[in-house]
C-alpha positions as MATLAB code, in Angstrom:
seq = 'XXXXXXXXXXXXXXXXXXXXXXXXXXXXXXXXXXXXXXXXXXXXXXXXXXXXXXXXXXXXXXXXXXXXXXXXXXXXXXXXXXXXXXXXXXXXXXXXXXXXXXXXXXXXXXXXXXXXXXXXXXXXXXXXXXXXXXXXXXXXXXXXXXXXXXXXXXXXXXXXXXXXXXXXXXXXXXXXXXXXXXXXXXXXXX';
ca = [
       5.002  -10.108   18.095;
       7.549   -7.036   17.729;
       8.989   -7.307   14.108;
      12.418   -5.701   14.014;
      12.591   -5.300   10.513;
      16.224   -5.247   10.497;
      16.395   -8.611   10.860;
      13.101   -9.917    8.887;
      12.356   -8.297    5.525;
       9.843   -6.122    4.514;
       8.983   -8.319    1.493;
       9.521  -12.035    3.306;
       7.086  -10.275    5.718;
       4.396   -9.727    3.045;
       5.236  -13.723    1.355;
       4.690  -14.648    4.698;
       1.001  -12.805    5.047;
      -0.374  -13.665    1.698;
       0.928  -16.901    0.948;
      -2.019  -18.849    2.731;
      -3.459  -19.372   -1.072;
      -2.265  -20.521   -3.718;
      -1.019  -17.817   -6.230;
       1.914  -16.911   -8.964;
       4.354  -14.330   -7.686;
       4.584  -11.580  -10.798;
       6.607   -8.973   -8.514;
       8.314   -7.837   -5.130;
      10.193   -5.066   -4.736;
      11.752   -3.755   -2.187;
      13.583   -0.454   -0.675;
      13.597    2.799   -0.833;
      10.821    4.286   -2.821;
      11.967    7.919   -4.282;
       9.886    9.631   -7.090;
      12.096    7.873  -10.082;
      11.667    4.558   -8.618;
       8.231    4.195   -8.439;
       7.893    5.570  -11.927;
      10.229    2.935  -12.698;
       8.365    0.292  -10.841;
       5.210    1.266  -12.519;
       6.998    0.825  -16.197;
       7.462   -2.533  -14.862;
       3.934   -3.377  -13.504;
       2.789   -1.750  -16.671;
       4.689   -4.001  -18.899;
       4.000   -7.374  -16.300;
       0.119   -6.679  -16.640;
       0.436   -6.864  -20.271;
       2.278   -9.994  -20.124;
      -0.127  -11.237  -17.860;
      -2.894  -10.587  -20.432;
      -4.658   -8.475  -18.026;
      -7.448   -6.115  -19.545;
      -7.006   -2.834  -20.114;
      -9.580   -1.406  -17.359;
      -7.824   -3.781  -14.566;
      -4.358   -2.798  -15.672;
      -5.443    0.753  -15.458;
      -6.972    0.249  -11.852;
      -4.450   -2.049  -10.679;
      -1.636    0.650  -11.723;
      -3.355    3.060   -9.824;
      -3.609    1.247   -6.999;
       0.122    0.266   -7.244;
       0.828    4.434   -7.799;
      -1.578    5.070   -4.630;
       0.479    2.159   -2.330;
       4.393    3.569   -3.564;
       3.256    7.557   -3.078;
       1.689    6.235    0.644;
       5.108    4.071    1.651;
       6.864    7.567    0.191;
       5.111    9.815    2.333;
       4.934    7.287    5.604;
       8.555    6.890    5.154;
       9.519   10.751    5.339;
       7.304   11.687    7.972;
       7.936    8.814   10.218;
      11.512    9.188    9.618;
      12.854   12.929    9.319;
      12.591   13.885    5.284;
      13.543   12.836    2.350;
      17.604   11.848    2.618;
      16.537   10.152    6.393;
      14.323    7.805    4.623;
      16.097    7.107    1.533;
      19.405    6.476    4.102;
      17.658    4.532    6.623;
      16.646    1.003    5.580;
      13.837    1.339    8.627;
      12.104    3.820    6.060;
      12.042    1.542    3.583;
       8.763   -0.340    1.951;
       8.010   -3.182    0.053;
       5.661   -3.970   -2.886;
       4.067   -7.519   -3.495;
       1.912   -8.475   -7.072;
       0.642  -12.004   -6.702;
      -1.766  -13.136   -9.644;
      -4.844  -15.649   -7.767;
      -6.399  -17.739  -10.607;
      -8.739  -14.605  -12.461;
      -7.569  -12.075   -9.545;
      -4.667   -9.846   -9.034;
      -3.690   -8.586   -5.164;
      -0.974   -6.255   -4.595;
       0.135   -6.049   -1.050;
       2.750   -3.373    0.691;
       4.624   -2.526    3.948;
       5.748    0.018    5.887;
       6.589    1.339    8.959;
       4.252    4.119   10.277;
       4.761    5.969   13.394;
       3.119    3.859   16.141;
       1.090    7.350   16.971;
      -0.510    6.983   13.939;
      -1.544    3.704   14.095;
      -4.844    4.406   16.102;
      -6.562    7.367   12.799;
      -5.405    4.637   10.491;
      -7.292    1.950   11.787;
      -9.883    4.132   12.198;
     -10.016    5.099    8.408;
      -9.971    1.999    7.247;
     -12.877    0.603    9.400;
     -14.859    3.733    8.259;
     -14.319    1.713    4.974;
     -15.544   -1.846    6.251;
     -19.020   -2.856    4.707;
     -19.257    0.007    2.478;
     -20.655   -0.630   -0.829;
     -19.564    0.824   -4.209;
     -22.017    3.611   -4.433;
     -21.225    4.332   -0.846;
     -17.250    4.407   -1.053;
     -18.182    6.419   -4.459;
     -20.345    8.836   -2.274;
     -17.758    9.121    0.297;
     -15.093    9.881   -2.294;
     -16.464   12.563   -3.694;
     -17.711   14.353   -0.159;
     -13.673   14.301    0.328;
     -13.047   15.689   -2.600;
     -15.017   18.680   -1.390;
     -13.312   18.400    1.965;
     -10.162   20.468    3.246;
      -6.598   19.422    2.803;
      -5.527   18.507    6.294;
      -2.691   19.664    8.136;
       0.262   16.857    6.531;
      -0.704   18.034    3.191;
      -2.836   14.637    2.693;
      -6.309   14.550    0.776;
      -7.446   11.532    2.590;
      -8.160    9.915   -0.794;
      -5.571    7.248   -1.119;
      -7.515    4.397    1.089;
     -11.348    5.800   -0.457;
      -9.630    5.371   -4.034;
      -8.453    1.913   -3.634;
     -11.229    0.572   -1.980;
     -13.172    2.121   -4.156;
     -11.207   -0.033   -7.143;
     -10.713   -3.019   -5.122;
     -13.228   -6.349   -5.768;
     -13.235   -7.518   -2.109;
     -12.662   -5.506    1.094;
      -8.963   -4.230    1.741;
      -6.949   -6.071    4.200;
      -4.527   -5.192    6.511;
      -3.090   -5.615    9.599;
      -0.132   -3.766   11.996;
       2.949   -5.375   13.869;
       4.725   -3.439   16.555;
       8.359   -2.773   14.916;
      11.130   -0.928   17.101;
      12.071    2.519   18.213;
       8.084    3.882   18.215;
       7.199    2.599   14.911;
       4.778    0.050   13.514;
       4.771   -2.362   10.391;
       1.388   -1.612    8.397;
       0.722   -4.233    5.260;
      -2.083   -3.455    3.178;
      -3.627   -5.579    0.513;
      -5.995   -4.549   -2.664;
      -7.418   -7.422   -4.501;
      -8.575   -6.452   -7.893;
];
């Protein structure tokens, strides 16, 4: 199935994926995501996490995980699409954000489009991740710490962090979009 995201929404894409459970909607967001709208996002989450009565430690994790998701979805977006002013201008570039609240759980799902050449190292990274256990991911984390910035200026921390905060394995999945590029959704469940 090619989504053309043009025509179907980021976020309807992500209600679509994660809405085989029952769960309360807290968030979506949608669009461009420059430096002062994530921060302004993040007031938000902070302020819907205390409404939601979550504790403080899963507030703090969850927020990181939402920081982690809106930086990646940044940095996808002006690499995949020619800089900063491309992405912001080009709806393509855009991402979307979704905070659902399952009974005791939180999961926070987002979209993107990634070049479809990079599709192949990030499925790779992520099944590095499958089956690893806490003091594993923990391990892992901290031997890429040590490790060399590579060549795009990335740490290759974003993915060890949140699965490293996440309560169940992260899920994702890709969908050939148009033009060489390829809708990635990722969800954390905390």
């Amino acid at each position: 199935m090619t989504v053309d995201i043009a025509t179907m929404q980021l976020a309807e894409l992500l209600r679509t994926k994660v809405r085989v459970l029952p769960s309360e909607e807290l968030l979506c967001v949608s669009g461009a995501f420059s430096h002062s709208v994530i921060e302004s996002h993040g007031r938000l989450v902070r302020e819907l996490l205390r409404k939601a009565s979550a504790d403080a430690e899963r507030s703090d994790d969850l927020f990181s995980v939402f920081i982690e998701m809106s930086q990646n979805i940044q940095s996808y977006a002006q690499s995949a699409f020619g800089g900063v002013l491309a992405a912001e201008r080009d709806p393509n570039a855009h991402g979307a954000l979704l905070l659902l609240k399952r009974g005791d759980r939180l999961l926070l799902c987002g979209a993107n489009q990634v070049r479809s050449t990079d599709v192949a190292a990030l499925k790779s990274r992520l099944a590095s991740l499958d089956g690893l256990d806490k003091a594993e991911l923990k391990k892992r984390y901290k031997q890429q710490l040590k490790a060399p910035v590579s060549v795009d200026g990335s740490a290759g921390l974003g993915l060890l962090a949140m699965a490293r905060i996440a309560t169940a394995p992260l899920q994702h999945e890709f969908f050939p979009a148009l033009a060489g590029k390829t809708t990635f959704v990722l969800c954390v469940t905390i």
